[in-house]
mmCIF file of the N, C-alpha and C atoms, coordinates in Angstrom:
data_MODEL
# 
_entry.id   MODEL 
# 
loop_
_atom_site.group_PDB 
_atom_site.id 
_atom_site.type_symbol 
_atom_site.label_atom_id 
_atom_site.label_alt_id 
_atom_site.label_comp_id 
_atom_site.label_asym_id 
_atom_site.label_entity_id 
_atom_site.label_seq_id 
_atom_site.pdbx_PDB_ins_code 
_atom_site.Cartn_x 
_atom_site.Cartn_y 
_atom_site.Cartn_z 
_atom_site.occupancy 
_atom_site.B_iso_or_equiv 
_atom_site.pdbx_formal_charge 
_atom_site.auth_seq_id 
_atom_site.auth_comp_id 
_atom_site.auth_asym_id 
_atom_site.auth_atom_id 
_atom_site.pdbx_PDB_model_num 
ATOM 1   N N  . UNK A 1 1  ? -8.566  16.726 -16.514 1.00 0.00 ? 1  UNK A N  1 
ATOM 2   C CA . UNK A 1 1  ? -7.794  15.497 -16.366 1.00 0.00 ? 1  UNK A CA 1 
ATOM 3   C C  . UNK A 1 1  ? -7.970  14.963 -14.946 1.00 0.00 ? 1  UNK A C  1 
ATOM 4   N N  . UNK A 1 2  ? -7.842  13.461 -14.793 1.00 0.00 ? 2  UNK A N  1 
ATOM 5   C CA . UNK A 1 2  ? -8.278  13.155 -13.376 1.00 0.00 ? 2  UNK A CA 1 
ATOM 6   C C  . UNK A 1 2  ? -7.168  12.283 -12.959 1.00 0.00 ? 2  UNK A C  1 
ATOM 7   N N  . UNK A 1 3  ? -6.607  13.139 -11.500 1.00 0.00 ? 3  UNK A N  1 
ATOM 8   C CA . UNK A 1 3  ? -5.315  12.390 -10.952 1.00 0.00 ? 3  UNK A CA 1 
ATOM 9   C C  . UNK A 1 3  ? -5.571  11.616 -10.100 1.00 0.00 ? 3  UNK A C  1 
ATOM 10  N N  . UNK A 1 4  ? -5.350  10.084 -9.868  1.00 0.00 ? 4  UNK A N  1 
ATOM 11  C CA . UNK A 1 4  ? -5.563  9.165  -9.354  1.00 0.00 ? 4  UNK A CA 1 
ATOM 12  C C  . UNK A 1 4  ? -4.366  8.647  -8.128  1.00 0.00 ? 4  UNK A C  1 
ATOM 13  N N  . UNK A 1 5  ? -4.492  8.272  -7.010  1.00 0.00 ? 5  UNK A N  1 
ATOM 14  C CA . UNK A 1 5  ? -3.958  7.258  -6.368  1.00 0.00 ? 5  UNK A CA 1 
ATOM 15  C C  . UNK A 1 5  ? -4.722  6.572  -5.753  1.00 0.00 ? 5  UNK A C  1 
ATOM 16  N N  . UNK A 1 6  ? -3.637  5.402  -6.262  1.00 0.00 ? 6  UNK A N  1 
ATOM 17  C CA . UNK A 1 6  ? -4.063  4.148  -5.138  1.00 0.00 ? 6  UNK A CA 1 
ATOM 18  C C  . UNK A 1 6  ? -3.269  3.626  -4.091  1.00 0.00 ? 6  UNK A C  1 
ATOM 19  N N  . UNK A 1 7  ? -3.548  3.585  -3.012  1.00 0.00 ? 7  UNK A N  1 
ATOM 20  C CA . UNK A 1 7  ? -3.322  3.824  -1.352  1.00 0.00 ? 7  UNK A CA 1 
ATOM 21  C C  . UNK A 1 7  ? -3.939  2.885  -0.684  1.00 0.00 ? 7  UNK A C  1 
ATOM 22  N N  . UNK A 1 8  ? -4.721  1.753  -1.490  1.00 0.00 ? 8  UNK A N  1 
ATOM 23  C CA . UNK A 1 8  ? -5.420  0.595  -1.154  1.00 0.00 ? 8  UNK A CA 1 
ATOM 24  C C  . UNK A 1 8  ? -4.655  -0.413 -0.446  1.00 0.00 ? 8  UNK A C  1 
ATOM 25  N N  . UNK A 1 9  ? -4.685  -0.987 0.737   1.00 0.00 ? 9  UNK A N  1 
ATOM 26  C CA . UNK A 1 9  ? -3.366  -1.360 1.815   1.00 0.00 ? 9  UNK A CA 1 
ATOM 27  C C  . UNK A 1 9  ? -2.194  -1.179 2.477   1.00 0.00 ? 9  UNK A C  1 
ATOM 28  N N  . UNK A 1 10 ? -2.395  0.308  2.522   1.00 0.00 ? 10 UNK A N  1 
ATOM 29  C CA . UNK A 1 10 ? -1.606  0.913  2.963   1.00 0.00 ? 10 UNK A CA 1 
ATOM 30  C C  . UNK A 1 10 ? -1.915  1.301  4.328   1.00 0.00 ? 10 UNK A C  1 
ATOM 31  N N  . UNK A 1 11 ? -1.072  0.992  5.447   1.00 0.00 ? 11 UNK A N  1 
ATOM 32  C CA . UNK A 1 11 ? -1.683  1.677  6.699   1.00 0.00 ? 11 UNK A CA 1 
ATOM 33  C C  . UNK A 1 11 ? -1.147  2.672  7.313   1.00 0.00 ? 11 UNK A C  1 
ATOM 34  N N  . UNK A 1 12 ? -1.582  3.580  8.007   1.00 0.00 ? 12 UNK A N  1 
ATOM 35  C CA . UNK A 1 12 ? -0.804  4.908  8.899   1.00 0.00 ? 12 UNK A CA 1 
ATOM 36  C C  . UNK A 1 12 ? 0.263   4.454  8.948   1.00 0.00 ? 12 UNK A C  1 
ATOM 37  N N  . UNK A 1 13 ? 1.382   5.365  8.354   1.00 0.00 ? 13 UNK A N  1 
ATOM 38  C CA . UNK A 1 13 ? 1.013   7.204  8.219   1.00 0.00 ? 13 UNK A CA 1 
ATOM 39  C C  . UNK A 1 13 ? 1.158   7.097  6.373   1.00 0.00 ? 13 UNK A C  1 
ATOM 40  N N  . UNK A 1 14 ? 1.234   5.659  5.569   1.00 0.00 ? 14 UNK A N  1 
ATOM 41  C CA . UNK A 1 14 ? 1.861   5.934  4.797   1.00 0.00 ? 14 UNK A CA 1 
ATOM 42  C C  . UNK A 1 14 ? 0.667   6.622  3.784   1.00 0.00 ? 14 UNK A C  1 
ATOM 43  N N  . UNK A 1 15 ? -0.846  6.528  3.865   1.00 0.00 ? 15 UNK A N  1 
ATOM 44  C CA . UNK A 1 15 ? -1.904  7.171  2.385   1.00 0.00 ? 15 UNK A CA 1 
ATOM 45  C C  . UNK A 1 15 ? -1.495  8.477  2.921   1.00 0.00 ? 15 UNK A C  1 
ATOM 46  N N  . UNK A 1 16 ? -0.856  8.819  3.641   1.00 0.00 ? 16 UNK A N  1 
ATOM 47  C CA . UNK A 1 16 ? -0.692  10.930 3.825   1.00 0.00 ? 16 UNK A CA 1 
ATOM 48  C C  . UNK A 1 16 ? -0.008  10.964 3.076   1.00 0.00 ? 16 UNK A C  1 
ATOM 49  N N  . UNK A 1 17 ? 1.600   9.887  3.334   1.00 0.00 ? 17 UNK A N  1 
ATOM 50  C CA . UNK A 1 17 ? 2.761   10.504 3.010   1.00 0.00 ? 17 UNK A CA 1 
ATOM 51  C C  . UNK A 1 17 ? 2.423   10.184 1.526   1.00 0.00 ? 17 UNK A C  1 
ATOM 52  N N  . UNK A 1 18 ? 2.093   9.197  0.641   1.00 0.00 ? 18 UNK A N  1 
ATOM 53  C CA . UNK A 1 18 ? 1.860   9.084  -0.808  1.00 0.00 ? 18 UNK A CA 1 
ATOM 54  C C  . UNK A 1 18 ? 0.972   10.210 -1.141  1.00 0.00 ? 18 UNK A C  1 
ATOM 55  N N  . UNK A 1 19 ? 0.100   10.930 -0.555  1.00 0.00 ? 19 UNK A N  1 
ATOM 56  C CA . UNK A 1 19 ? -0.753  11.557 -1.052  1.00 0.00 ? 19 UNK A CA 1 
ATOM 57  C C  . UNK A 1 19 ? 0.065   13.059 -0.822  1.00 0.00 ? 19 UNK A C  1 
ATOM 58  N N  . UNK A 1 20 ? 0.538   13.367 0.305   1.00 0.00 ? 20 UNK A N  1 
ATOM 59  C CA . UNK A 1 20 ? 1.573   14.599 0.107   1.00 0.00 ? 20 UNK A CA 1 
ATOM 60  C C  . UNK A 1 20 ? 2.477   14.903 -1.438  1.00 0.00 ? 20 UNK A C  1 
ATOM 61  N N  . UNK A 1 21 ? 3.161   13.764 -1.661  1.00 0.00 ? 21 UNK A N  1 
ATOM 62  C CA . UNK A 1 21 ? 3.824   13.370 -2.736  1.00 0.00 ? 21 UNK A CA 1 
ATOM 63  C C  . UNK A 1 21 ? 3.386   13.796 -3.783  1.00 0.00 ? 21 UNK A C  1 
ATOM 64  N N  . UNK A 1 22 ? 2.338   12.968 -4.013  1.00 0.00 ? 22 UNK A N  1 
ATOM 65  C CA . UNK A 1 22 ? 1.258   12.902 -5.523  1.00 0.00 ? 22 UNK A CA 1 
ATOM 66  C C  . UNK A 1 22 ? 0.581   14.203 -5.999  1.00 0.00 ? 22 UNK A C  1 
ATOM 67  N N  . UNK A 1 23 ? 0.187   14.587 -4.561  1.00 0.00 ? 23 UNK A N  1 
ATOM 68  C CA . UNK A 1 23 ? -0.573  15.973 -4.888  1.00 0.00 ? 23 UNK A CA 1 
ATOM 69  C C  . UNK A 1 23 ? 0.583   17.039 -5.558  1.00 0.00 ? 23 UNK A C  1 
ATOM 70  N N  . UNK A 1 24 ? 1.338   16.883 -4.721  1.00 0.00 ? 24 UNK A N  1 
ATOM 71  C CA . UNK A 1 24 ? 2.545   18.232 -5.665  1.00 0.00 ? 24 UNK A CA 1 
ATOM 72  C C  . UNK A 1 24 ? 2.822   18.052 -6.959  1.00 0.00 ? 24 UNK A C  1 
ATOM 73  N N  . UNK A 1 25 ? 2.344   17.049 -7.628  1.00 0.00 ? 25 UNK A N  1 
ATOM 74  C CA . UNK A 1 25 ? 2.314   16.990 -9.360  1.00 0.00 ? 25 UNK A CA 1 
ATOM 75  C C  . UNK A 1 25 ? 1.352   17.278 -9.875  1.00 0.00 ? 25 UNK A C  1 
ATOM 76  N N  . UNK A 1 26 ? 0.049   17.080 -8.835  1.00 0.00 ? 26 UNK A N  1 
ATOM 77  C CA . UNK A 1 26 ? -1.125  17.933 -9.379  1.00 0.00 ? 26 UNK A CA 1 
ATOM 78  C C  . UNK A 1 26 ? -1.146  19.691 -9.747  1.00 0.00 ? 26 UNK A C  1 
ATOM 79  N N  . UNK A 1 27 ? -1.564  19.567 -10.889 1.00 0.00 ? 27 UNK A N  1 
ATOM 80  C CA . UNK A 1 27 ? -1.798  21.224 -11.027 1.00 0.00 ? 27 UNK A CA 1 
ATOM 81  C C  . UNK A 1 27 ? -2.792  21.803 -9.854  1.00 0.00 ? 27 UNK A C  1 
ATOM 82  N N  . UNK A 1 28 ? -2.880  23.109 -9.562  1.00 0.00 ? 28 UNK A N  1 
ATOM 83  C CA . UNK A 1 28 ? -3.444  23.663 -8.736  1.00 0.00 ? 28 UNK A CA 1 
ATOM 84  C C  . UNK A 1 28 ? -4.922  23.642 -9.024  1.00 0.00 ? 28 UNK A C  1 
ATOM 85  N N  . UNK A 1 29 ? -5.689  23.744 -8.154  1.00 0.00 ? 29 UNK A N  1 
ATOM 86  C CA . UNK A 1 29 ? -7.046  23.841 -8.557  1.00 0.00 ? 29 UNK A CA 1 
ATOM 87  C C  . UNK A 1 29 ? -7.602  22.528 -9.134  1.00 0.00 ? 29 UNK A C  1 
ATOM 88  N N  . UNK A 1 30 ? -6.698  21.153 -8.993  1.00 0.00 ? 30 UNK A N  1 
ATOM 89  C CA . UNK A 1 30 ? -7.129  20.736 -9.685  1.00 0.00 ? 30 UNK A CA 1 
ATOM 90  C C  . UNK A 1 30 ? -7.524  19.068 -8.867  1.00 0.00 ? 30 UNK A C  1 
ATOM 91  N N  . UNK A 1 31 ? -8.399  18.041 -8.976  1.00 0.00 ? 31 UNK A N  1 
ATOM 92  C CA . UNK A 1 31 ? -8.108  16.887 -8.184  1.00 0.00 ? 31 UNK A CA 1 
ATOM 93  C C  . UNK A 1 31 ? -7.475  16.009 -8.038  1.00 0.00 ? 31 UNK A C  1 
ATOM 94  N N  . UNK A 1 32 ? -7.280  15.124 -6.915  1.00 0.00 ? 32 UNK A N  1 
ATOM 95  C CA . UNK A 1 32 ? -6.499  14.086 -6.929  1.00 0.00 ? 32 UNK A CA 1 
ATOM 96  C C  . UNK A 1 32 ? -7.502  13.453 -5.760  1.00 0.00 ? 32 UNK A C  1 
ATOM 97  N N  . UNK A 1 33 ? -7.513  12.279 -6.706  1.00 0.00 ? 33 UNK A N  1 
ATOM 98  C CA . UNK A 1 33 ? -8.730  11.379 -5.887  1.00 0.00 ? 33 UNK A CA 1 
ATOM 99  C C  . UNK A 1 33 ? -8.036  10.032 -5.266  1.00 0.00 ? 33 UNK A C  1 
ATOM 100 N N  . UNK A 1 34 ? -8.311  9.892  -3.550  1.00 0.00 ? 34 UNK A N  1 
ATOM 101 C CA . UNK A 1 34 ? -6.911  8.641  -3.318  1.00 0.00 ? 34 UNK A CA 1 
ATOM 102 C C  . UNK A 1 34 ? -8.350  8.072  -2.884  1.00 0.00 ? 34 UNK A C  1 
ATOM 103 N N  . UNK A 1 35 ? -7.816  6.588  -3.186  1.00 0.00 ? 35 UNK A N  1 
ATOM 104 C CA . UNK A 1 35 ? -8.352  5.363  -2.852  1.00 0.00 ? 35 UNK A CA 1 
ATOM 105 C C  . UNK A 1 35 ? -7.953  4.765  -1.905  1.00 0.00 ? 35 UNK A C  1 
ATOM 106 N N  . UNK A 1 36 ? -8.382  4.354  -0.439  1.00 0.00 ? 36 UNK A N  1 
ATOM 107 C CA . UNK A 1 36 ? -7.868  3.830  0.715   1.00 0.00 ? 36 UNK A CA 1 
ATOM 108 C C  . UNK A 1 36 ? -8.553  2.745  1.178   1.00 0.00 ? 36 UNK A C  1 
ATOM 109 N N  . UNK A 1 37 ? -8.282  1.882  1.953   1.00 0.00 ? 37 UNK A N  1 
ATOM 110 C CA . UNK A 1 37 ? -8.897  1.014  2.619   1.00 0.00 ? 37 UNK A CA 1 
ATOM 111 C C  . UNK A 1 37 ? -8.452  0.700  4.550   1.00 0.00 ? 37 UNK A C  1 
ATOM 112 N N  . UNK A 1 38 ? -7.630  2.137  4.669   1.00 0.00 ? 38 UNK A N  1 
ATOM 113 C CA . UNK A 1 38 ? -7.256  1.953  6.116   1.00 0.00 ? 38 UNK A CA 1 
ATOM 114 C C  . UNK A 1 38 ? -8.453  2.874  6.681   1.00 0.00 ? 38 UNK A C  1 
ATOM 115 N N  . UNK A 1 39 ? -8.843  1.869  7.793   1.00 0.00 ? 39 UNK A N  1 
ATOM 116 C CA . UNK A 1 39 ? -10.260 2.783  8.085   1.00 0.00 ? 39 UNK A CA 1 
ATOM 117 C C  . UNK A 1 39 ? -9.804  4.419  8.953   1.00 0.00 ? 39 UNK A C  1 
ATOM 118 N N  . UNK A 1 40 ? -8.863  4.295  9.014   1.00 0.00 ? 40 UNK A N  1 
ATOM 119 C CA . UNK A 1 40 ? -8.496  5.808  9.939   1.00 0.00 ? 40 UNK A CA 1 
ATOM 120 C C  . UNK A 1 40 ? -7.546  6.666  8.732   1.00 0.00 ? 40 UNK A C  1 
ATOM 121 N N  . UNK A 1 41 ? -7.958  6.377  7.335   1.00 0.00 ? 41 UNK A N  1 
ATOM 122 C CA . UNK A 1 41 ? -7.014  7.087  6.121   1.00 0.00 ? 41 UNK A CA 1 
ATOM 123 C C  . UNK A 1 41 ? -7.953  8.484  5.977   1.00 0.00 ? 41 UNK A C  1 
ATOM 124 N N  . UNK A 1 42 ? -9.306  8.536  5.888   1.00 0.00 ? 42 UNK A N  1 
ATOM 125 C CA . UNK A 1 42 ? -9.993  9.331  5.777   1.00 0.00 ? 42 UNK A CA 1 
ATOM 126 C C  . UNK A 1 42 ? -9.854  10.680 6.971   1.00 0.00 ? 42 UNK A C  1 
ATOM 127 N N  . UNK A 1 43 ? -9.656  10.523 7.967   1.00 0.00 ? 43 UNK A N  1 
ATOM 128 C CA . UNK A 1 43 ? -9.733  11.004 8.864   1.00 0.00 ? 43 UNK A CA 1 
ATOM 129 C C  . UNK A 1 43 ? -8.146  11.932 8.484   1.00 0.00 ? 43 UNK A C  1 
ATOM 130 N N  . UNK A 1 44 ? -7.586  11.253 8.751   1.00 0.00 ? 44 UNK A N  1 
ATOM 131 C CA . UNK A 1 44 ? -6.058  11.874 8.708   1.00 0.00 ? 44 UNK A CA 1 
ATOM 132 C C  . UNK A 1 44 ? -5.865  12.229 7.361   1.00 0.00 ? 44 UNK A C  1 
ATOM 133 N N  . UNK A 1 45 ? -6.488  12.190 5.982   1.00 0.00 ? 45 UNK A N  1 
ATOM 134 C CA . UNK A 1 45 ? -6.253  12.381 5.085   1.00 0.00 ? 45 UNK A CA 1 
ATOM 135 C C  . UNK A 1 45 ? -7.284  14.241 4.981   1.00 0.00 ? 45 UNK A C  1 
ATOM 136 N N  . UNK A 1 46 ? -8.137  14.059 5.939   1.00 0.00 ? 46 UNK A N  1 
ATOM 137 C CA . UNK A 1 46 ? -9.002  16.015 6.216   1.00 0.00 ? 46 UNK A CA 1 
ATOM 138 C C  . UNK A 1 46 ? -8.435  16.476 6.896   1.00 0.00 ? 46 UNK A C  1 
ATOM 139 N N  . UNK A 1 47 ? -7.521  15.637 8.098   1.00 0.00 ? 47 UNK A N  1 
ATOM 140 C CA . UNK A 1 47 ? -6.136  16.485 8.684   1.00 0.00 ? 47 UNK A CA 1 
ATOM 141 C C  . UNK A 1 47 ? -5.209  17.405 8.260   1.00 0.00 ? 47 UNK A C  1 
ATOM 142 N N  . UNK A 1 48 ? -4.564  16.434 6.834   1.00 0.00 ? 48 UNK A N  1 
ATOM 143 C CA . UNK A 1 48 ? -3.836  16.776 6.192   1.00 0.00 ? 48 UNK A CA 1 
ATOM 144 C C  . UNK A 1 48 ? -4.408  17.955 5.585   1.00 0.00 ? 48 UNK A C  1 
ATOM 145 N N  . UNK A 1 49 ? -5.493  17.849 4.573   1.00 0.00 ? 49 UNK A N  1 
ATOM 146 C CA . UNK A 1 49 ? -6.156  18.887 4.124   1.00 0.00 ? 49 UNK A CA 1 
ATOM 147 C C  . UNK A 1 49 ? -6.258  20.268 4.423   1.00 0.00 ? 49 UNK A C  1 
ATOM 148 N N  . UNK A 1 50 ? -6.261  20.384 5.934   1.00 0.00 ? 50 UNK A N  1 
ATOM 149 C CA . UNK A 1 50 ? -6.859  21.090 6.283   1.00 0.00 ? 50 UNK A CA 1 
ATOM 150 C C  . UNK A 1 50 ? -5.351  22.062 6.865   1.00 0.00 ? 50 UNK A C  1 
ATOM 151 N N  . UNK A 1 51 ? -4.235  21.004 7.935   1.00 0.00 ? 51 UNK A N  1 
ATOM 152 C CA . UNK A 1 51 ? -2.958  21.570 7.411   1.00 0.00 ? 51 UNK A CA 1 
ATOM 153 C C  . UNK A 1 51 ? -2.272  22.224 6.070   1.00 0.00 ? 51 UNK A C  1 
ATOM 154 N N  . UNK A 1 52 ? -2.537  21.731 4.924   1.00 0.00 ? 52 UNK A N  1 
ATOM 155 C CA . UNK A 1 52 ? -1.729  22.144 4.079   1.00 0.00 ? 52 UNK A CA 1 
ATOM 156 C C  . UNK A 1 52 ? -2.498  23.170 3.144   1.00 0.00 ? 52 UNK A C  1 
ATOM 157 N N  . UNK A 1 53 ? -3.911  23.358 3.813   1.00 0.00 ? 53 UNK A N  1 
ATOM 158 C CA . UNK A 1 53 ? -4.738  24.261 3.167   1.00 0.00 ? 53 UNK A CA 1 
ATOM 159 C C  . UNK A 1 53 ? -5.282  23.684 1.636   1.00 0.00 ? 53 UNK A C  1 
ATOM 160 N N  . UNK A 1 54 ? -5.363  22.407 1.180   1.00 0.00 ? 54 UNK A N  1 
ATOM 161 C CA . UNK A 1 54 ? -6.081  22.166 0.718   1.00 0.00 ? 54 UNK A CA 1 
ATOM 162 C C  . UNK A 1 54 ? -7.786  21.998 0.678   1.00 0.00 ? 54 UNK A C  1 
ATOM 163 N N  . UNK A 1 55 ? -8.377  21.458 -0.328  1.00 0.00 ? 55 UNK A N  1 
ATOM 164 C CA . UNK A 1 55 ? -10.022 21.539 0.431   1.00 0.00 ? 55 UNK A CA 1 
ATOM 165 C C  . UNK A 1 55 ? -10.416 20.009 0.116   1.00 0.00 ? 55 UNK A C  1 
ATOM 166 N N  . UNK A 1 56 ? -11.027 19.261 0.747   1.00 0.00 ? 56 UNK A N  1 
ATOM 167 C CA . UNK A 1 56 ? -11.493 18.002 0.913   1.00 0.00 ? 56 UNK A CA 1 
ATOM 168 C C  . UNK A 1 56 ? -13.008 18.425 0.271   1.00 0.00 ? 56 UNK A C  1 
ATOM 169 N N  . UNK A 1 57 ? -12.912 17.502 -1.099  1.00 0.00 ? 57 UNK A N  1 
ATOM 170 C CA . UNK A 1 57 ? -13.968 17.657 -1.900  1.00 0.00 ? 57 UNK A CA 1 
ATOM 171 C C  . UNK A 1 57 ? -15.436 16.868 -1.732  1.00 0.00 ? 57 UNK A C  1 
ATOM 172 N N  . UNK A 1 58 ? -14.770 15.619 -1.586  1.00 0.00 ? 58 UNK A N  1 
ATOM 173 C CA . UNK A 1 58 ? -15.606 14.499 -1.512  1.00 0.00 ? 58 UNK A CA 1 
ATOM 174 C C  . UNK A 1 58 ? -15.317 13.464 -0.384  1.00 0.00 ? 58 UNK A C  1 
ATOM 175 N N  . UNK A 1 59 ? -16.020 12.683 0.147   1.00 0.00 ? 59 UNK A N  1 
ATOM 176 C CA . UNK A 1 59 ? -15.156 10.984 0.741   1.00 0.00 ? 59 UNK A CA 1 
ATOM 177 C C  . UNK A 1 59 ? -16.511 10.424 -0.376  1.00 0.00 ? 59 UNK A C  1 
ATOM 178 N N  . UNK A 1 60 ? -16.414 9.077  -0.668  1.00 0.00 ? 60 UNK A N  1 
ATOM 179 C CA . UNK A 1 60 ? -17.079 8.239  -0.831  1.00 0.00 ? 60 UNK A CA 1 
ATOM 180 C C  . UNK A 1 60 ? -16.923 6.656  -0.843  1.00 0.00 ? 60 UNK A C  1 
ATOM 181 N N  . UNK A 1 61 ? -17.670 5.566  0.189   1.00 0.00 ? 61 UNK A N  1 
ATOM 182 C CA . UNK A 1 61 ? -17.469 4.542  -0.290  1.00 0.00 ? 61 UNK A CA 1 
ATOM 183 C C  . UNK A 1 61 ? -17.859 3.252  -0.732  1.00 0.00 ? 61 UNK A C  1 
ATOM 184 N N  . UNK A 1 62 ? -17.526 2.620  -1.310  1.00 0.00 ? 62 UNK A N  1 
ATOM 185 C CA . UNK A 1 62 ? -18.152 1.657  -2.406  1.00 0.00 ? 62 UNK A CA 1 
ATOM 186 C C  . UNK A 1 62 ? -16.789 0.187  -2.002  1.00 0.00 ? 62 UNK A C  1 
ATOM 187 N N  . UNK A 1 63 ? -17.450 -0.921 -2.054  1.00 0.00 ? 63 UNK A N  1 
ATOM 188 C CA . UNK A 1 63 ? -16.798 -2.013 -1.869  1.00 0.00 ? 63 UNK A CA 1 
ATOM 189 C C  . UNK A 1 63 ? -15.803 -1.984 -1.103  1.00 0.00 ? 63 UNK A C  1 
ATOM 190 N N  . UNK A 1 64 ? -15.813 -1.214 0.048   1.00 0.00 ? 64 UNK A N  1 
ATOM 191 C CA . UNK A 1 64 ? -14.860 -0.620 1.369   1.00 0.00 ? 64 UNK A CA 1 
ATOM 192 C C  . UNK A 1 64 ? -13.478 -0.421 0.802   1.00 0.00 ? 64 UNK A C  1 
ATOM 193 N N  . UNK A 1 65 ? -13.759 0.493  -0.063  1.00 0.00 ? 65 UNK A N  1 
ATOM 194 C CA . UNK A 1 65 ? -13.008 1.446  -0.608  1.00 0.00 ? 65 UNK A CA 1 
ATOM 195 C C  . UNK A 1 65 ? -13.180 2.831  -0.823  1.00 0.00 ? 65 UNK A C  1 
ATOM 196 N N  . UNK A 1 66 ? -12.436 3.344  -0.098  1.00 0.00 ? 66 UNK A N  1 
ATOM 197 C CA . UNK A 1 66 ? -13.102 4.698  0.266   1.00 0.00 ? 66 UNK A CA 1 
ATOM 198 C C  . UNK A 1 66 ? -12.044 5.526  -0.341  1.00 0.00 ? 66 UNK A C  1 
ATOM 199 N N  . UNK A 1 67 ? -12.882 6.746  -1.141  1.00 0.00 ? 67 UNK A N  1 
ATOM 200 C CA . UNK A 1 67 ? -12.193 7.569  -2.374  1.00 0.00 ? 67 UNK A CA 1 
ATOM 201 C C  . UNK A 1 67 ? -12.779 8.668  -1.748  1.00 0.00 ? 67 UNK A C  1 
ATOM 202 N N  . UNK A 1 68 ? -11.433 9.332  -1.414  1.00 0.00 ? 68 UNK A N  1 
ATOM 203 C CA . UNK A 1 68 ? -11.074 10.860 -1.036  1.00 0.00 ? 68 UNK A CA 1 
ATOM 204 C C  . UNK A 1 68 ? -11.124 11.447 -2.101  1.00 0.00 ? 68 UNK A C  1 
ATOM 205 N N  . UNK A 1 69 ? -11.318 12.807 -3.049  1.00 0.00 ? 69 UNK A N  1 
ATOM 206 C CA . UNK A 1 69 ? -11.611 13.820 -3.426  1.00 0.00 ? 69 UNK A CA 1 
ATOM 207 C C  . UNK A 1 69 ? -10.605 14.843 -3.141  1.00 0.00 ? 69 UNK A C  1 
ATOM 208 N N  . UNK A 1 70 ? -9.834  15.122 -3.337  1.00 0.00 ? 70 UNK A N  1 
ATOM 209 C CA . UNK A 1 70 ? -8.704  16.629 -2.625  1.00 0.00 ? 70 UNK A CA 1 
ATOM 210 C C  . UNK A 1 70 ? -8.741  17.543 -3.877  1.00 0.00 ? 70 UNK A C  1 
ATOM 211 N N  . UNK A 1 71 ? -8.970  18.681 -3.544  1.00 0.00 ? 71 UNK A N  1 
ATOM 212 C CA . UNK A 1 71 ? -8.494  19.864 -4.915  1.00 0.00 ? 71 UNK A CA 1 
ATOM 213 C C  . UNK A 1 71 ? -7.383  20.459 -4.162  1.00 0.00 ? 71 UNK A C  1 
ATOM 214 N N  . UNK A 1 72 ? -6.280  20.810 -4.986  1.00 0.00 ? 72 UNK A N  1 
ATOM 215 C CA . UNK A 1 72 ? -4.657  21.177 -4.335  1.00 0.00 ? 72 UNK A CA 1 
ATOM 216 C C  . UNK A 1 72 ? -5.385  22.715 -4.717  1.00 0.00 ? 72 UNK A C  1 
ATOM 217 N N  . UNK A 1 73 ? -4.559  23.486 -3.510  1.00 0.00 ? 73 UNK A N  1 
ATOM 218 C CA . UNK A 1 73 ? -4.676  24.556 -3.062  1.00 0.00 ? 73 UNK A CA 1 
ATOM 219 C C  . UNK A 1 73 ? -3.957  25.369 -3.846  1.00 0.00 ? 73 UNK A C  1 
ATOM 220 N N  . UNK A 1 74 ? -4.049  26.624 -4.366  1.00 0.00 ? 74 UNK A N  1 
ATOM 221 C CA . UNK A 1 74 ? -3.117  27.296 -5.128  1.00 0.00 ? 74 UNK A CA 1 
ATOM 222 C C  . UNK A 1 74 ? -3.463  28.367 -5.874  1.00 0.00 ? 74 UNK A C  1 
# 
């Protein structure tokens, strides 16, 4: 199953704090792919990752929309 957010105009600090959120409904092991368009979301979003011991799967972007990849830790 593929867990989605969208975080598209959102600027610091809020794609962490939605993505903190979102991820805890994700099952473990499993993804949640956020969609951003704040150019410093990526950055602070492998911060986060890397604090909460998740693993940063992917970045990719397409029509300057840039889709994070996270698998929740567990």
């Amino acid at each position: 199953m593929s867990h989605k957010l969208d975080a598209r105009g959102l600027i610091c600090p809020l794609p962490v704090l939605r993505t903190r959120k979102a991820i805890a409904a994700v099952p473990n092991g499993e993804i949640l792919e956020v969609a951003v368009t704040d150019p410093m979301a990526p950055t602070d979003l492998a911060a986060f990752c890397e604090a909460a011991g998740h693993e940063l799967v992917a970045t990719a972007t397409a029509d300057g929309v840039v889709t994070v990849s996270i698998r929740r830790a567990g």
